[in-house]
N, C-alpha and C positions, 0 to 999 in steps of 0.2 A: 075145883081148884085147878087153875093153869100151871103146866109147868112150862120149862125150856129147854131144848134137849137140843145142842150142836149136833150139826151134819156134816159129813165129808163127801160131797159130790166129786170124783174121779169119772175124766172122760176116757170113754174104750174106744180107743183108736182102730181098732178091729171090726167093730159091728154098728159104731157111731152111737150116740147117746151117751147119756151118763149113768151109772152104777155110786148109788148112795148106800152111805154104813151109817149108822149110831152107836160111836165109841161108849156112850154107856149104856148102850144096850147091845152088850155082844150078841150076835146074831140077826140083829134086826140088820137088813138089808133088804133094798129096791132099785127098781131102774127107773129111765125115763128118756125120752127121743129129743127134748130140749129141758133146760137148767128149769125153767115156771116147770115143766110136767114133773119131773123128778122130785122138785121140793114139793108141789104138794102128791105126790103117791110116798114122799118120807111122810108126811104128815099123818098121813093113812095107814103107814104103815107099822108107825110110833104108836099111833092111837090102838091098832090091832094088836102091837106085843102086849103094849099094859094091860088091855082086857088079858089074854092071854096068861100075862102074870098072876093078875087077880084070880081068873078060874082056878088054877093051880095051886093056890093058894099061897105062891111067892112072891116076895114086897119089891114092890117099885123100887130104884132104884132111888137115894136120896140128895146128891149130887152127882152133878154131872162132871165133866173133863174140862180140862183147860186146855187150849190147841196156842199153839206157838208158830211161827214160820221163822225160819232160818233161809239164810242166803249163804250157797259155797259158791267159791269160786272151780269148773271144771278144766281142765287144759285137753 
């Protein structure tokens, strides 16, 4: 069964590349040196929590998050 699982790619201005999370999967995090290398080691790195959850015997997560963007104005 496929699932879908949102990403949040954040670039590090410090060390360059990007630092990926999966809000429904707290603690899943990855990097990557451009945006294609990063989504797919999130890929990889999705696919390695859920084994991980399975060995353990804890359940997949069964929805995911809904992500929003807002626009403020700064002065």
């Amino acid at each position: 069964m496929q699932r879908r699982f949102k990403i949040v790619l954040e670039w590090n201005e410090e060390e360059g590349g990007y630092t990926v999370t999966v809000p429904a999967l707290p603690g899943c995090i990855t990097q990557g040196d451009t945006r294609e290398e990063a989504v797919e080691r999130a890929q990889e790195a999705i696919e390695g929590f859920i084994e991980a959850l399975k060995i353990i015997g804890k359940p997949v997560p069964e929805s995911d998050v809904e992500i929003a963007e807002v626009q403020v104005n700064v002065s």
